[in-house]
OpenMM code with the backbone's topology and positions (N, CA, C; nanometers):
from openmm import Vec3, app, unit

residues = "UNK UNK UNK UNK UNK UNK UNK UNK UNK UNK UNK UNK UNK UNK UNK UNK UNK UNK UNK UNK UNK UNK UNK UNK UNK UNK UNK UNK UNK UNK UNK UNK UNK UNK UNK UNK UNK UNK UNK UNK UNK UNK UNK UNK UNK UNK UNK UNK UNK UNK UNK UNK UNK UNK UNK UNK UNK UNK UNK UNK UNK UNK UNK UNK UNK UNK UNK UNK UNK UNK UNK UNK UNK UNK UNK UNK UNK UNK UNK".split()
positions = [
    Vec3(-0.6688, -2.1833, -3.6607),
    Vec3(-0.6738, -2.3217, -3.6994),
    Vec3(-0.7561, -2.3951, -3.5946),
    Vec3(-0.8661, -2.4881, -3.6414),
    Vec3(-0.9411, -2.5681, -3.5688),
    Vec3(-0.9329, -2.7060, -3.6163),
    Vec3(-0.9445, -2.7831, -3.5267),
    Vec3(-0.9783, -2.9637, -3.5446),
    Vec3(-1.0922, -2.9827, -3.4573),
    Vec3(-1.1356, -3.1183, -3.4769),
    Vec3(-1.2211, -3.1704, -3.3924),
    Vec3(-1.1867, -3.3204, -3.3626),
    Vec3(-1.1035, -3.2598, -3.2701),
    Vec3(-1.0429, -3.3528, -3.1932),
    Vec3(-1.0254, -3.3810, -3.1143),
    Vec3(-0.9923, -3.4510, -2.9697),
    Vec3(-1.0767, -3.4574, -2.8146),
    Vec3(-1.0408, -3.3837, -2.7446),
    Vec3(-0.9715, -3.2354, -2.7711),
    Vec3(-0.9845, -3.1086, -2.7259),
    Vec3(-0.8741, -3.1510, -2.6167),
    Vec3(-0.8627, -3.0453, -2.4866),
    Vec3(-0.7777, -3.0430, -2.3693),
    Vec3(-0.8553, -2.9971, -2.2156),
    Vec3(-0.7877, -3.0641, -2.1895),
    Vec3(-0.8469, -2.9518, -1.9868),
    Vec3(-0.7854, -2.8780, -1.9940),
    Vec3(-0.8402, -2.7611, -1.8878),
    Vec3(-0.8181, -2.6423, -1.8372),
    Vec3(-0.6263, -2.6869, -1.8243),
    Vec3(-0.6320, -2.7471, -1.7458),
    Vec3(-0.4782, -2.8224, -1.7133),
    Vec3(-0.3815, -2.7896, -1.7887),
    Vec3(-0.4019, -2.8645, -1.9126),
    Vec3(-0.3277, -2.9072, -2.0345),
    Vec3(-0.3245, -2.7649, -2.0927),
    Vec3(-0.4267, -2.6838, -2.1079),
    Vec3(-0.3936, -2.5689, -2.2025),
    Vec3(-0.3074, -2.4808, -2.0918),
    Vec3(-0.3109, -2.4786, -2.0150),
    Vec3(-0.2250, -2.3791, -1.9014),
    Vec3(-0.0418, -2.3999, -1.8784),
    Vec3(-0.0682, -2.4871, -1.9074),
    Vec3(0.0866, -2.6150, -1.9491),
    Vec3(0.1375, -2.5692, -2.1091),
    Vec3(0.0089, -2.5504, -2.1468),
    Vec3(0.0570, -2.5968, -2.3422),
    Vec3(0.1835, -2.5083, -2.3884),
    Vec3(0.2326, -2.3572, -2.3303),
    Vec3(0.2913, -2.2983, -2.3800),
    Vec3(0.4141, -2.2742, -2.3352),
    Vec3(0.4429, -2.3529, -2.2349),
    Vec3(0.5683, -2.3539, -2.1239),
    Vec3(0.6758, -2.5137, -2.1767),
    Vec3(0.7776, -2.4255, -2.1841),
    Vec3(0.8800, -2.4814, -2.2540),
    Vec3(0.9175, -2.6443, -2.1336),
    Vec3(0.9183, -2.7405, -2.2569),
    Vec3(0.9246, -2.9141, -2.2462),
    Vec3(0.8238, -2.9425, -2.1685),
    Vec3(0.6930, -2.8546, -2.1799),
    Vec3(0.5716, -2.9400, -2.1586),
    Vec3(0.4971, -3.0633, -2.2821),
    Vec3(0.5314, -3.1219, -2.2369),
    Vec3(0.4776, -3.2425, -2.3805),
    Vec3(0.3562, -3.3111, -2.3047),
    Vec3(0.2666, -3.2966, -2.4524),
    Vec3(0.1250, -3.3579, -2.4216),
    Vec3(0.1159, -3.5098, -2.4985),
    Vec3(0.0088, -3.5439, -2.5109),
    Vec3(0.0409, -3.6775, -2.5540),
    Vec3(0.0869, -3.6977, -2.6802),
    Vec3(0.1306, -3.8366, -2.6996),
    Vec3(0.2226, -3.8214, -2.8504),
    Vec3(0.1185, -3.8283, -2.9547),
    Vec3(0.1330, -3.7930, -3.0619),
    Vec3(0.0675, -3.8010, -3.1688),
    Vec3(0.0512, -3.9472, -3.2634),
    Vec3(-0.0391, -3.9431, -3.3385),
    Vec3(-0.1174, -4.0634, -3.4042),
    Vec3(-0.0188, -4.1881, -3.4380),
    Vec3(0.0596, -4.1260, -3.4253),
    Vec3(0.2107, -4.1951, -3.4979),
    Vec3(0.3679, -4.2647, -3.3531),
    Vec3(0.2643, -4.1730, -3.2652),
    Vec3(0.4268, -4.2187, -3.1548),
    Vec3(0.4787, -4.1269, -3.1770),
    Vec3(0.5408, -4.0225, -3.2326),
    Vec3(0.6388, -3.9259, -3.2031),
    Vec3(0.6489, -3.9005, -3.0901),
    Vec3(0.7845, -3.8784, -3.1068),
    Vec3(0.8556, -3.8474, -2.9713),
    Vec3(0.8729, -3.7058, -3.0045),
    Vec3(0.8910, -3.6618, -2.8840),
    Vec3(0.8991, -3.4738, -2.8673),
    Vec3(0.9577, -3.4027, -2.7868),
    Vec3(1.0103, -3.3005, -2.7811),
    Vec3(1.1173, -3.2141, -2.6852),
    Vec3(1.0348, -3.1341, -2.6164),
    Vec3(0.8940, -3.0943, -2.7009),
    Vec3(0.8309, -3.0180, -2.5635),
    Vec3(0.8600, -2.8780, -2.5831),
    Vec3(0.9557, -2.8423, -2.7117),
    Vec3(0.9699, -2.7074, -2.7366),
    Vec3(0.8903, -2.6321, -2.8408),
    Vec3(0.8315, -2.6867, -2.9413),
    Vec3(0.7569, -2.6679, -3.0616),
    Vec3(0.6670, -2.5337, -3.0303),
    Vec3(0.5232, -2.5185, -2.9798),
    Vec3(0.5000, -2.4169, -2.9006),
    Vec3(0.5354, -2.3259, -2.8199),
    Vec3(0.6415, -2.3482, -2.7683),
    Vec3(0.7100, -2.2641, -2.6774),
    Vec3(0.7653, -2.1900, -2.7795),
    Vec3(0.8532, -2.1938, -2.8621),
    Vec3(0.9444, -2.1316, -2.9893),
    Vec3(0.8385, -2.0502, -3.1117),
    Vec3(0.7035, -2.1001, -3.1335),
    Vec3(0.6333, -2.0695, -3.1963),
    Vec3(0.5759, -1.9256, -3.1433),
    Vec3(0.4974, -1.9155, -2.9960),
    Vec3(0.4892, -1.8427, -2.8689),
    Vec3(0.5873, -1.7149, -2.9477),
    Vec3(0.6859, -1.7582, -2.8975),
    Vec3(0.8180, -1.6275, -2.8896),
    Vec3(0.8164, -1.5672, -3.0035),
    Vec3(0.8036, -1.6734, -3.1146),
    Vec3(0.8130, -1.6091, -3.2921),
    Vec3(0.6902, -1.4598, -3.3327),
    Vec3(0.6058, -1.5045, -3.2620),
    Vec3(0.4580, -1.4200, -3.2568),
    Vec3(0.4700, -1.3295, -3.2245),
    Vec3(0.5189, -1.3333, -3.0630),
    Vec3(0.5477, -1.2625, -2.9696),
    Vec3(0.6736, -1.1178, -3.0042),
    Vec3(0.7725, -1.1614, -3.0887),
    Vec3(0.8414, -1.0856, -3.1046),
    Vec3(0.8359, -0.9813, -3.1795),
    Vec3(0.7171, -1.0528, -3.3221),
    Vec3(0.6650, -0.9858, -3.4395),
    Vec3(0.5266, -0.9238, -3.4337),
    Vec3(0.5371, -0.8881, -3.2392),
    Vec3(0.3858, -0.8104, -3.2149),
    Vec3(0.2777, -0.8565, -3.1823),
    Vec3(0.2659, -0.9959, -3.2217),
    Vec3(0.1600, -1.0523, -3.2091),
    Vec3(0.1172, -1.1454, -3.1039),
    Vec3(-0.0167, -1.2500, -3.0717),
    Vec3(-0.0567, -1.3650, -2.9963),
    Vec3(-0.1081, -1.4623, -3.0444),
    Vec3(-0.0873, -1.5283, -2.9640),
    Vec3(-0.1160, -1.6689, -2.9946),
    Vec3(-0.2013, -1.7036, -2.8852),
    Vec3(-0.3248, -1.7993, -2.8691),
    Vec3(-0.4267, -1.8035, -2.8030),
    Vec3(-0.4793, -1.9596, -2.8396),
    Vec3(-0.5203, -2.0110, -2.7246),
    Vec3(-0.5635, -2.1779, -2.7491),
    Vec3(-0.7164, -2.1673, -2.6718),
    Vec3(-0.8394, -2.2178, -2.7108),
    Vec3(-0.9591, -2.2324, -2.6818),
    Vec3(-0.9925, -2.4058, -2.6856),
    Vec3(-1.0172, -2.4584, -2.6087),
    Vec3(-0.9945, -2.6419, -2.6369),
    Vec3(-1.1072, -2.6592, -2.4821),
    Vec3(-1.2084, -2.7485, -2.5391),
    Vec3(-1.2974, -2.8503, -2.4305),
    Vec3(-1.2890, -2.9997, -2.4739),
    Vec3(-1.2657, -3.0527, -2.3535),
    Vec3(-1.2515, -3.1884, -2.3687),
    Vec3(-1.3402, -3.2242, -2.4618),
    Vec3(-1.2976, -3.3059, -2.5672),
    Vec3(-1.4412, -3.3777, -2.6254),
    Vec3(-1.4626, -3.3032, -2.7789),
    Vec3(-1.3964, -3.1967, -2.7385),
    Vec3(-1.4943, -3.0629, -2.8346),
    Vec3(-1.3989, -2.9989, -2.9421),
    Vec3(-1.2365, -3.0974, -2.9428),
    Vec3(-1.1929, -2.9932, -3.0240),
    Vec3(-1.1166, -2.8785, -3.0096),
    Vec3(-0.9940, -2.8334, -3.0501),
    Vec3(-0.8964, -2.7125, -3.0297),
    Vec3(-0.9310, -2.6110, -3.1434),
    Vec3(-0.9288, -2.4744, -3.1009),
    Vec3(-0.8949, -2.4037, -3.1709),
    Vec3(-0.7362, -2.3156, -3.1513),
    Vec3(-0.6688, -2.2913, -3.1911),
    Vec3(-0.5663, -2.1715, -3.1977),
    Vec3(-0.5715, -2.0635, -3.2782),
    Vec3(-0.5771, -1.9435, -3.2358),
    Vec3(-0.5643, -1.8222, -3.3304),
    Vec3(-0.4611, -1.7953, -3.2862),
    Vec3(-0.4216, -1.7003, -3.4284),
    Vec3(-0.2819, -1.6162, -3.3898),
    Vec3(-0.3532, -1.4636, -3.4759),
    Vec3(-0.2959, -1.3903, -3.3652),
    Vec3(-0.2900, -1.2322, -3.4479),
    Vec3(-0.2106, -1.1634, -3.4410),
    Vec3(-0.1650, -1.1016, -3.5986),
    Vec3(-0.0232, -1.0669, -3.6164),
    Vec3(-0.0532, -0.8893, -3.6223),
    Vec3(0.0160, -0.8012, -3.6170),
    Vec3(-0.0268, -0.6480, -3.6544),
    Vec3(0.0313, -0.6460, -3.8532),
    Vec3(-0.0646, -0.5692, -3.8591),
    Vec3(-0.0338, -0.5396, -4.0317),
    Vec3(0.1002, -0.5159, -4.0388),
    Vec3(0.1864, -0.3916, -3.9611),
    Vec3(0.2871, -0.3757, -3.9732),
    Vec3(0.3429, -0.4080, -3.8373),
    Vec3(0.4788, -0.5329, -3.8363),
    Vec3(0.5520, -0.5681, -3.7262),
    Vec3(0.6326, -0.5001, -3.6892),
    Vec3(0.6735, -0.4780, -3.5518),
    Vec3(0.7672, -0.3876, -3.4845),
    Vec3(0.8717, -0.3932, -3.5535),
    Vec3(0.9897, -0.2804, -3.5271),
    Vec3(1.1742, -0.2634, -3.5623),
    Vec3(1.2210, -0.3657, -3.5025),
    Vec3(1.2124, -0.4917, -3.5710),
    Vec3(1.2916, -0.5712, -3.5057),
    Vec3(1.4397, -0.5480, -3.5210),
    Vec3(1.5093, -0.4178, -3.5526),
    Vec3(1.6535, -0.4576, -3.5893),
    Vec3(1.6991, -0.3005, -3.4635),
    Vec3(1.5922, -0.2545, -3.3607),
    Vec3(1.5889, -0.1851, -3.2757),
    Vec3(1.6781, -0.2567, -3.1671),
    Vec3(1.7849, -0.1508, -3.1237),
    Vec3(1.8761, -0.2011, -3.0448),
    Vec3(1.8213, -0.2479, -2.8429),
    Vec3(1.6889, -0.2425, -2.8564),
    Vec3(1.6046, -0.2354, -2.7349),
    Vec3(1.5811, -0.3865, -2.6844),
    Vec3(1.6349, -0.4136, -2.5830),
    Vec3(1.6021, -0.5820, -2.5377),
    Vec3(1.5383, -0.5936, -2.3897),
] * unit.nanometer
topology = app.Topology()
chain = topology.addChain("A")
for resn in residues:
    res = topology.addResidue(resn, chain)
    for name in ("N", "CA", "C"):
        topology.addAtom(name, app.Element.getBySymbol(name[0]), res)
């Protein structure tokens, strides 16, 4: 997923995925816990996959995610 929208610093994307980091509020004022990404992160993460943010000030975010065709045993007694 891409926008073109005034993108992030180095800063901000290094922050973006660490739980109750909140960036600025959205178009609307929402208020936010700062967990949304962080929980998203783990969801990926568990089902094999990544999640990845590419963003220049000015220039716009991208996020990919890549999932594997087939996701791990998640019902594997291994933690």
């Amino acid at each position: 997923m891409a926008d073109q929208g005034k993108g992030m610093s180095e800063t901000q994307q290094q922050q973006l995925f660490k739980a109750f980091q909140k960036g600025e509020r959205g178009l609307h004022g929402e208020k936010t816990t700062g967990l949304g990404l962080t929980i998203v992160k783990r969801i990926i993460e568990a089902l094999g996959g990544t999640i990845t943010v590419q963003s220049k000030e000015g220039s716009g975010t991208t996020f990919t995610v890549r999932l594997p065709t087939v996701p791990p045993d998640l019902t594997s007694s291994e933690t």
